[in-house]
ZADO-1210 file (C-alpha; in nm, 4 decimals, padded with zeros to 6 digits):
<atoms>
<atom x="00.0000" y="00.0000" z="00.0000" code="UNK" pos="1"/>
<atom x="00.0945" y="00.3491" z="-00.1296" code="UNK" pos="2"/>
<atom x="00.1430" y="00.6572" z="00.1361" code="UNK" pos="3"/>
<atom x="-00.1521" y="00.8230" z="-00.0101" code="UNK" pos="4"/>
<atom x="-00.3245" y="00.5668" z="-00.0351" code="UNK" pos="5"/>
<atom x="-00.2638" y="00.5084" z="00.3341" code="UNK" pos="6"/>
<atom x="-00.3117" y="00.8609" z="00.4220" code="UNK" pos="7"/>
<atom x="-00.6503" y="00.8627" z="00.1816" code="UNK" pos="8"/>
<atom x="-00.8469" y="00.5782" z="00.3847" code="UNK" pos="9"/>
<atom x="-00.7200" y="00.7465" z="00.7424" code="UNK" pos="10"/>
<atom x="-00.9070" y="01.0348" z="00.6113" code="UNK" pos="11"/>
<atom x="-01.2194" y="00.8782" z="00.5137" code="UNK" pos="12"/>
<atom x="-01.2026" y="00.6461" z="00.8200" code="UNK" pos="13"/>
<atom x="-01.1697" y="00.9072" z="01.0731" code="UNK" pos="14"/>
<atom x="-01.4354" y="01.0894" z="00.9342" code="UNK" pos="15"/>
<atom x="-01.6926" y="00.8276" z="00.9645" code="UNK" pos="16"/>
<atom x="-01.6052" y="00.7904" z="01.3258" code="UNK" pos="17"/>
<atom x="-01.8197" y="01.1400" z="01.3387" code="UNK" pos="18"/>
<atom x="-02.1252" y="00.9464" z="01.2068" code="UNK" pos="19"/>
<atom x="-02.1312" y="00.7092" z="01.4824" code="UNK" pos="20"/>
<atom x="-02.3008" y="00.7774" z="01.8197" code="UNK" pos="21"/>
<atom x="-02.1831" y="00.6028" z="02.1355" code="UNK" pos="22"/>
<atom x="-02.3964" y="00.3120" z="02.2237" code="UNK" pos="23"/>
<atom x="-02.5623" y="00.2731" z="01.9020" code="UNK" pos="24"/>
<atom x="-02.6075" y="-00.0456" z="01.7154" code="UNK" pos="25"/>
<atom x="-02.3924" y="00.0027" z="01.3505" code="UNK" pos="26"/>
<atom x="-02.3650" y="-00.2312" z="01.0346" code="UNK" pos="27"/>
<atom x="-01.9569" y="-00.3004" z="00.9539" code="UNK" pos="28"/>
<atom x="-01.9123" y="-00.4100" z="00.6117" code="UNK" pos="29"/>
<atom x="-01.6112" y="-00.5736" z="00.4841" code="UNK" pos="30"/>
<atom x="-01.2484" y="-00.4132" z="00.3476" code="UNK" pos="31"/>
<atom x="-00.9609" y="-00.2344" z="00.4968" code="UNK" pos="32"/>
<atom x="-01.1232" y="00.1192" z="00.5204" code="UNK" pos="33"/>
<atom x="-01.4061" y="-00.0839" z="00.7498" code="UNK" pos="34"/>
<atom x="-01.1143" y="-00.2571" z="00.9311" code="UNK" pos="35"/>
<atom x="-00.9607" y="00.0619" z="00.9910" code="UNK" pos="36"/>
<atom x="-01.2573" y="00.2285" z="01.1305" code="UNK" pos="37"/>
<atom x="-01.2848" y="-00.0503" z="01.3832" code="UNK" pos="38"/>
<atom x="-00.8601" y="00.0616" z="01.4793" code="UNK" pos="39"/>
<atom x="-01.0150" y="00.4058" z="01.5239" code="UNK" pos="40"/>
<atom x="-01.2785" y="00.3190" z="01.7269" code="UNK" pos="41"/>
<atom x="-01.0702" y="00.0859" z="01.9681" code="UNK" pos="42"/>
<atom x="-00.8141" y="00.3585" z="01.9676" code="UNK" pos="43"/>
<atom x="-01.0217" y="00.6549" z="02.0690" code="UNK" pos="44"/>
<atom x="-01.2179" y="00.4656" z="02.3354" code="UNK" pos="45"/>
<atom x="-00.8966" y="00.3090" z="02.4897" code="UNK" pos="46"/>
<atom x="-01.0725" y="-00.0237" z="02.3994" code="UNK" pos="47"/>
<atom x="-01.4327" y="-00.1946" z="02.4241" code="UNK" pos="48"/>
<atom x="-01.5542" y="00.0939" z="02.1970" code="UNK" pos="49"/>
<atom x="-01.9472" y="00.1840" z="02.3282" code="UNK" pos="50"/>
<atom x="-02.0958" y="00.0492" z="02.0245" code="UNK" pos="51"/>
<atom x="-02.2537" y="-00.3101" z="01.9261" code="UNK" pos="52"/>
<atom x="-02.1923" y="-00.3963" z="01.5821" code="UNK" pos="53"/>
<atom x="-02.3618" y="-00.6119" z="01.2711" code="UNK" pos="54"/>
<atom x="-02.0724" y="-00.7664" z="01.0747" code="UNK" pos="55"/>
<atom x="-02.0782" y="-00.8359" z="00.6772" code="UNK" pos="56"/>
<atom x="-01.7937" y="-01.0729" z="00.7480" code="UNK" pos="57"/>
<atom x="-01.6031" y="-01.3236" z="00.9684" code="UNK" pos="58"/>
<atom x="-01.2930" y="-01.1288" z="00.8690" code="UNK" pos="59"/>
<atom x="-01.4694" y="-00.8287" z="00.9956" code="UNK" pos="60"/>
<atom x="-01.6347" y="-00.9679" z="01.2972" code="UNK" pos="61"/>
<atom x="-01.2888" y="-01.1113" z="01.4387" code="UNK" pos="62"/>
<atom x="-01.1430" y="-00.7723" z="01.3944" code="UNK" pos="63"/>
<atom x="-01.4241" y="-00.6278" z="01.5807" code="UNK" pos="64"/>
<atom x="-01.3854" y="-00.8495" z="01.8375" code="UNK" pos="65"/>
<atom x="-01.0539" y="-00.8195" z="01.8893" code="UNK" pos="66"/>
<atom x="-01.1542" y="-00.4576" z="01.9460" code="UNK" pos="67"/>
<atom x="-01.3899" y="-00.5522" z="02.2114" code="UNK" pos="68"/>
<atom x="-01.6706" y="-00.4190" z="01.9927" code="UNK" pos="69"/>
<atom x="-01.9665" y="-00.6214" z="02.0999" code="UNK" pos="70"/>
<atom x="-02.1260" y="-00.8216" z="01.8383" code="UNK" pos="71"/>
<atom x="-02.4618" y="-00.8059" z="01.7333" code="UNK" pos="72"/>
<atom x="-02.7282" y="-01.0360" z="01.5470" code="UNK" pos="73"/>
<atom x="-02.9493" y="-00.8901" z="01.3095" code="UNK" pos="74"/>
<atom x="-03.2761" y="-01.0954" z="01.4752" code="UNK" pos="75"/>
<atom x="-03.5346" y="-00.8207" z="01.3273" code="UNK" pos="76"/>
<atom x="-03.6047" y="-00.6476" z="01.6339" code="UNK" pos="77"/>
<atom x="-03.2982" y="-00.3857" z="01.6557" code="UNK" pos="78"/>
<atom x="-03.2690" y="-00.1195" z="01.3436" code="UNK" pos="79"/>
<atom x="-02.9011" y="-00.0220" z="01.2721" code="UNK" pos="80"/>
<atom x="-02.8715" y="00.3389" z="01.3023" code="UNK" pos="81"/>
<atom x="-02.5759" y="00.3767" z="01.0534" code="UNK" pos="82"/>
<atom x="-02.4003" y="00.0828" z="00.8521" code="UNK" pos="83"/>
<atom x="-02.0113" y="00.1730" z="00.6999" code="UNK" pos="84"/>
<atom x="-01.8761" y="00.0028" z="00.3872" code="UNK" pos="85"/>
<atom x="-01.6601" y="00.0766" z="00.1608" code="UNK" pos="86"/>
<atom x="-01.7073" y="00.0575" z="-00.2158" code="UNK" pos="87"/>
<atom x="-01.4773" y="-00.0383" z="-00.5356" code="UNK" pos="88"/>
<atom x="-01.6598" y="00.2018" z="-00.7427" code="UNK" pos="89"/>
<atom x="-01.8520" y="00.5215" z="-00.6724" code="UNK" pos="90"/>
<atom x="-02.0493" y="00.7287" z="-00.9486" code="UNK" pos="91"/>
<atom x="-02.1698" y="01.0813" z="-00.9222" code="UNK" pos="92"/>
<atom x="-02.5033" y="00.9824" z="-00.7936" code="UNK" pos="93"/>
<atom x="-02.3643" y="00.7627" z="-00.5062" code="UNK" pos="94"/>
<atom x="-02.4330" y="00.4254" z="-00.7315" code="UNK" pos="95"/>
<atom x="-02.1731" y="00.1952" z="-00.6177" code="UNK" pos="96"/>
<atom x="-01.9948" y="-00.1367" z="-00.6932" code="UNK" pos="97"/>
<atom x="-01.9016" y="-00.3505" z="-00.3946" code="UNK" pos="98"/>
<atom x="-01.8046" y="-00.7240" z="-00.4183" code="UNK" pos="99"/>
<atom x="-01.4686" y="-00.6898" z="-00.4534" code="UNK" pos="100"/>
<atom x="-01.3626" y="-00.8961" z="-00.0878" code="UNK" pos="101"/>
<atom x="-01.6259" y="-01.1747" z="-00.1716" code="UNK" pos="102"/>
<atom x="-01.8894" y="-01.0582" z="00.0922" code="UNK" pos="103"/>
<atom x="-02.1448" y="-00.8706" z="-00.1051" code="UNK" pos="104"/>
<atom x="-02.4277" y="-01.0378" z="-00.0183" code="UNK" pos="105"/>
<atom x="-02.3964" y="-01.0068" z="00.3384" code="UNK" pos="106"/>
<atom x="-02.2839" y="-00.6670" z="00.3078" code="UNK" pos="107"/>
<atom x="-02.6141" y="-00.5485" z="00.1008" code="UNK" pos="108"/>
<atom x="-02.7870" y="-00.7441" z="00.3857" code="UNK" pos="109"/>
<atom x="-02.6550" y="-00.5277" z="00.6745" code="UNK" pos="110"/>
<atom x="-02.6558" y="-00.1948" z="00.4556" code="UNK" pos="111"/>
<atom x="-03.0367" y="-00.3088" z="00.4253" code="UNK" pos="112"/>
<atom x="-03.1236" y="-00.3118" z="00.7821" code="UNK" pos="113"/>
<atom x="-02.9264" y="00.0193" z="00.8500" code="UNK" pos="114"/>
<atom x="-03.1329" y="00.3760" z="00.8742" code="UNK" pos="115"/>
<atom x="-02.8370" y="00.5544" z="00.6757" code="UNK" pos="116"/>
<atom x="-02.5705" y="00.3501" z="00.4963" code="UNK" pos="117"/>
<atom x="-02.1922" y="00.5476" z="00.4560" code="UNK" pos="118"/>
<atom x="-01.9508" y="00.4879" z="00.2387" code="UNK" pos="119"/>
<atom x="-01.5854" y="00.4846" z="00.3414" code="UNK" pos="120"/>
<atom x="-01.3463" y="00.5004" z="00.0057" code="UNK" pos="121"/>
<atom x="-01.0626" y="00.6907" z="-00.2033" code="UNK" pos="122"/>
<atom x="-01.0987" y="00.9172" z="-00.4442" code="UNK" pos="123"/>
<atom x="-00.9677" y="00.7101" z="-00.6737" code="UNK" pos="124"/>
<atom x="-01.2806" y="00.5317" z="-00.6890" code="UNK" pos="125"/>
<atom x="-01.4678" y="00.7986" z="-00.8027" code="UNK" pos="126"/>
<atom x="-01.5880" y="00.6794" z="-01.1908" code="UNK" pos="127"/>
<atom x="-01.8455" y="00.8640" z="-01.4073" code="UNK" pos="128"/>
<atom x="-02.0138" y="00.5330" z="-01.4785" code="UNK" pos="129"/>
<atom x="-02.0092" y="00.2089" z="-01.3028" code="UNK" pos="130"/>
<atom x="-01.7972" y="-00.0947" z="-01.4530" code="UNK" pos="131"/>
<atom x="-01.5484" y="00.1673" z="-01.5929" code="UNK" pos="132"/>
<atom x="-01.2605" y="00.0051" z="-01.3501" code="UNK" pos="133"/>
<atom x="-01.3950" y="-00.4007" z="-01.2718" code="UNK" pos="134"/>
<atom x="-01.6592" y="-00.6356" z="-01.3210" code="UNK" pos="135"/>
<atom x="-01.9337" y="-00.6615" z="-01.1482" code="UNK" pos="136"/>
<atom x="-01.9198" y="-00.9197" z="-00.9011" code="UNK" pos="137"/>
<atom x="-02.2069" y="-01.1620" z="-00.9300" code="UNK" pos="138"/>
<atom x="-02.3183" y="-01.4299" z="-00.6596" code="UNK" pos="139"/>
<atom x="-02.4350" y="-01.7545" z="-00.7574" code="UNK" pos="140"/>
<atom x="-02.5266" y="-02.0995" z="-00.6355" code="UNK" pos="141"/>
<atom x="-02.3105" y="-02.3740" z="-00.7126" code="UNK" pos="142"/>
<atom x="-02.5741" y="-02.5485" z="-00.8879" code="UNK" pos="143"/>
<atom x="-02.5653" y="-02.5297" z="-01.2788" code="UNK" pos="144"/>
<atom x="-02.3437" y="-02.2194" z="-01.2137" code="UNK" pos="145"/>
<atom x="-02.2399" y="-02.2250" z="-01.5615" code="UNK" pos="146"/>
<atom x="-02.6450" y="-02.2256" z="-01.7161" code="UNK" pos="147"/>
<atom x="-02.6150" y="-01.9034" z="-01.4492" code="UNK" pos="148"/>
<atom x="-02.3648" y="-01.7916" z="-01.6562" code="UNK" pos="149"/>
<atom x="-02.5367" y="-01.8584" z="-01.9927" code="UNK" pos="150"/>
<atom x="-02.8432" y="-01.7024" z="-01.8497" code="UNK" pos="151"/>
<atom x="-02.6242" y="-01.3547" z="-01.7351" code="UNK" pos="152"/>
<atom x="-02.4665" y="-01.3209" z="-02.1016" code="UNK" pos="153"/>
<atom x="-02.8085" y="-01.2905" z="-02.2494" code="UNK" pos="154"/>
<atom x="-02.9105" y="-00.9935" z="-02.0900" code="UNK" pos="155"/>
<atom x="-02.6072" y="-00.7943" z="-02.2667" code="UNK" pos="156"/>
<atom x="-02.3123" y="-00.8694" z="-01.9876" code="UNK" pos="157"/>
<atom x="-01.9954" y="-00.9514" z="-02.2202" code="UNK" pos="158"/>
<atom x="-01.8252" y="-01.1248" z="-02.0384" code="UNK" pos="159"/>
<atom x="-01.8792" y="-01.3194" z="-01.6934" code="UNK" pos="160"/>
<atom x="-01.5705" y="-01.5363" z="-01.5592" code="UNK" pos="161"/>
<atom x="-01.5926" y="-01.6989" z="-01.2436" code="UNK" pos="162"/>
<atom x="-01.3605" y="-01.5928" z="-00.9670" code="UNK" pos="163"/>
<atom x="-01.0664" y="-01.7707" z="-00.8773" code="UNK" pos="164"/>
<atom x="-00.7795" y="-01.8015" z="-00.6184" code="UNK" pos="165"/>
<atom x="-00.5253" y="-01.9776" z="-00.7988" code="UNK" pos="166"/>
<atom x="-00.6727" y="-02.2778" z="-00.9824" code="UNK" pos="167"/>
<atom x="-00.9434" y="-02.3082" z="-00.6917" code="UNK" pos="168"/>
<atom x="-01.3223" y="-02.0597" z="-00.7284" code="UNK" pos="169"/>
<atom x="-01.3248" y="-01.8311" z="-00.4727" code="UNK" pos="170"/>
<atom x="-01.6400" y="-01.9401" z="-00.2227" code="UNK" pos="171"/>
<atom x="-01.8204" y="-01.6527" z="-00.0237" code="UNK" pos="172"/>
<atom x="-01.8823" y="-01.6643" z="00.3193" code="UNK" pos="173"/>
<atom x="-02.2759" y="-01.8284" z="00.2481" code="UNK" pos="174"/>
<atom x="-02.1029" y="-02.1108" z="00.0771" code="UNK" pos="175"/>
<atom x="-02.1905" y="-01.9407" z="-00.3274" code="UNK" pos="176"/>
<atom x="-01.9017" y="-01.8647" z="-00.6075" code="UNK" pos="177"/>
<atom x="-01.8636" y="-01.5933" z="-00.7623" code="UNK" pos="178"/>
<atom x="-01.9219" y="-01.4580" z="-01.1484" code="UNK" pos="179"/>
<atom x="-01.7050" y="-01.1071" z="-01.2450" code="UNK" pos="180"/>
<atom x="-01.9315" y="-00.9895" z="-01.4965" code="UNK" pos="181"/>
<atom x="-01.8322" y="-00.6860" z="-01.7610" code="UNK" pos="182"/>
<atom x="-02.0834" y="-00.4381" z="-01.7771" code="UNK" pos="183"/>
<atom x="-02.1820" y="-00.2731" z="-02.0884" code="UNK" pos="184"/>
<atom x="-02.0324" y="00.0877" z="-02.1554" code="UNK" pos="185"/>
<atom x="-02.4265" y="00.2283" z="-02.1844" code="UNK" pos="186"/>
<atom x="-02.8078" y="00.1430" z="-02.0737" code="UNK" pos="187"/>
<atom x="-02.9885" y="00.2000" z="-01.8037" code="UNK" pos="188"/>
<atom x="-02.8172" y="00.0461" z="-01.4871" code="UNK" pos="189"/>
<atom x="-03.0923" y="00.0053" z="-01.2772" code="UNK" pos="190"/>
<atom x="-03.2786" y="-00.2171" z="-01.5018" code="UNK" pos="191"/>
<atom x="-02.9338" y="-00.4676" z="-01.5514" code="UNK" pos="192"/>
<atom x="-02.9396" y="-00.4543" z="-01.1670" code="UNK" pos="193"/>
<atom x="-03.2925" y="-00.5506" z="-01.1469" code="UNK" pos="194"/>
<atom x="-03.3058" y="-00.8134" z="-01.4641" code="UNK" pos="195"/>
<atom x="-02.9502" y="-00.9710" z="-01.2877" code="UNK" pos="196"/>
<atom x="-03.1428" y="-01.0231" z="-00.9624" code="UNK" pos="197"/>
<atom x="-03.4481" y="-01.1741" z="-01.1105" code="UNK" pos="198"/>
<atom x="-03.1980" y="-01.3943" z="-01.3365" code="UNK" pos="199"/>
<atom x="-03.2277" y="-01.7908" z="-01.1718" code="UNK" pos="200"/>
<atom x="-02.9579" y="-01.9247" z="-01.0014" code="UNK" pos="201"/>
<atom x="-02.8572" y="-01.5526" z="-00.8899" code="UNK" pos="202"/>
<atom x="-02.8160" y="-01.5214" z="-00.5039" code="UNK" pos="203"/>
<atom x="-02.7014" y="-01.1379" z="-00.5624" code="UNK" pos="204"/>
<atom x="-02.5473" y="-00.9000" z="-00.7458" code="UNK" pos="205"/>
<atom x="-02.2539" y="-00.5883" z="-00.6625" code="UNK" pos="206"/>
<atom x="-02.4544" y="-00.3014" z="-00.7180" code="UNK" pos="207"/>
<atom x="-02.5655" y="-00.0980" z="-00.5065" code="UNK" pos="208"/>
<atom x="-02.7605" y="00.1344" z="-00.6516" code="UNK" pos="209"/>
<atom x="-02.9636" y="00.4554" z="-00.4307" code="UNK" pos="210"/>
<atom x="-02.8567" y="00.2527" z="-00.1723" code="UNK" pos="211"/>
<atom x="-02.5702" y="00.5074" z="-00.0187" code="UNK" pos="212"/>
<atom x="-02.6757" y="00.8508" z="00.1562" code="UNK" pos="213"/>
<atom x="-02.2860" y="00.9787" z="00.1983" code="UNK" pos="214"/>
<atom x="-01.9682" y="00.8679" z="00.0277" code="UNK" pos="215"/>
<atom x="-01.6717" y="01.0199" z="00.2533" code="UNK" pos="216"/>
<atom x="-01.3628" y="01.0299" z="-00.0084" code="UNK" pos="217"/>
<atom x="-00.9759" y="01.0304" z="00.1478" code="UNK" pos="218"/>
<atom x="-00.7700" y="01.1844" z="-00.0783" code="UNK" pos="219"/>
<atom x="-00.3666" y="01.1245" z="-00.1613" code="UNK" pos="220"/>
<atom x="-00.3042" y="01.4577" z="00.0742" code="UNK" pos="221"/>
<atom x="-00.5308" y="01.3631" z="00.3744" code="UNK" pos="222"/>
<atom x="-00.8613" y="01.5314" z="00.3097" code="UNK" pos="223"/>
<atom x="-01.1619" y="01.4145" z="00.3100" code="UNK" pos="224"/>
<atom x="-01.4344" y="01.4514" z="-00.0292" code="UNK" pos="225"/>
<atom x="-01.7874" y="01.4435" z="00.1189" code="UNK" pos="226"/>
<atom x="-02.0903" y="01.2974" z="-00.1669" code="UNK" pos="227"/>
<atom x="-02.4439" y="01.3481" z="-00.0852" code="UNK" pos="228"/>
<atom x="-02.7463" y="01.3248" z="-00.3212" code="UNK" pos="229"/>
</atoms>
């Protein structure tokens, strides 16, 4: 890792320590800006920050409990007041494209039970339209994963590899693989998103679309770029 790049996720991770109230009940998504709000939080509260926390991950959730952050089911009785992610792309109107650690679908599941959902990123993941910089990652059951496939390429995707770590498929957390699909360079996003979710054998798909209400954006020097819509 790069010293801006360092200095850019400090930036946007000590910012969105101002978004979260003591004892409140929080969403942690997945990726080293998360992982680095979770060092900020142990760090300003001396340890056993006052918050109880939702985790997209295992990853994430052993972090947070190294922290002494307590942990937190989502059971459907407690409402997250604020979940923070980060993203792999971010478009002018907040859109995003998250996937890239393998945990999308639990991520989208925490960001979905959260009142507000922030977004901790770099500048450099600013795009003007999603799929400019990576696939889309694309969750799908094991199952006829390759009729998945056939069934995603049809609806205009180029191209749709499946994930791997070596010569092994990378497995998410829930046990799925993952498809890295290229989106194409116009149409309307929102209907891909929605045709891709409705496509059979699809668990869930990497964008996350008027999803996000802030995007806090470190840059190389140490500032922070605040999005709203």
């Amino acid at each position: 890792m790069t010293e801006p790049d360092q200095l850019a996720r400090d930036a946007a991770a000590r910012a969105a320590l101002e978004r979260i109230e003591p004892d409140s009940a929080i969403g942690l998504g997945s990726g080293r800006a998360v992982w680095r709000v979770i060092e900020l939080l142990a760090e300003r509260h001396g340890g056993a920050p006052p918050v109880r926390a939702a985790c997209a991950s295992d990853v994430t959730r052993t972090r947070a409990d190294e922290a002494g952050i307590t942990a937190l089911e989502l059971d459907g009785r407690t409402r997250l007041a604020v979940a923070i992610d980060g993203a792999d792309e971010v478009d002018p109107q907040l859109g995003l494209i998250k996937g890239g650690g393998a945990a999308l679908l639990r991520e989208k599941i925490v960001v979905s039970a959260a009142r507000r959902f922030v977004v901790v990123a770099e500048t450099k993941k600013k795009v003007e339209r999603l799929g400019e910089t990576r696939g889309l990652p694309v969750e799908v059951v094991r199952f006829g994963w390759e009729d998945t496939r056939r069934r995603l390429l049809e609806l205009g995707i180029t191209d749709a590899p499946l994930r791997r770590d070596g010569d092994a498929p990378v497995v998410t957390d829930e046990g799925h693989l993952l498809l890295d699909c290229e989106l194409p360079p116009e149409g309307d996003l929102a209907a891909l998103a929605a045709a891709i979710k409705a496509t059979v054998g699809v668990v869930e798909h990497g964008l996350f679309l008027g999803m996000a209400s802030e995007a806090l954006l470190g840059t190389p020097e140490g500032g922070v770029e605040v999005l709203r819509v």
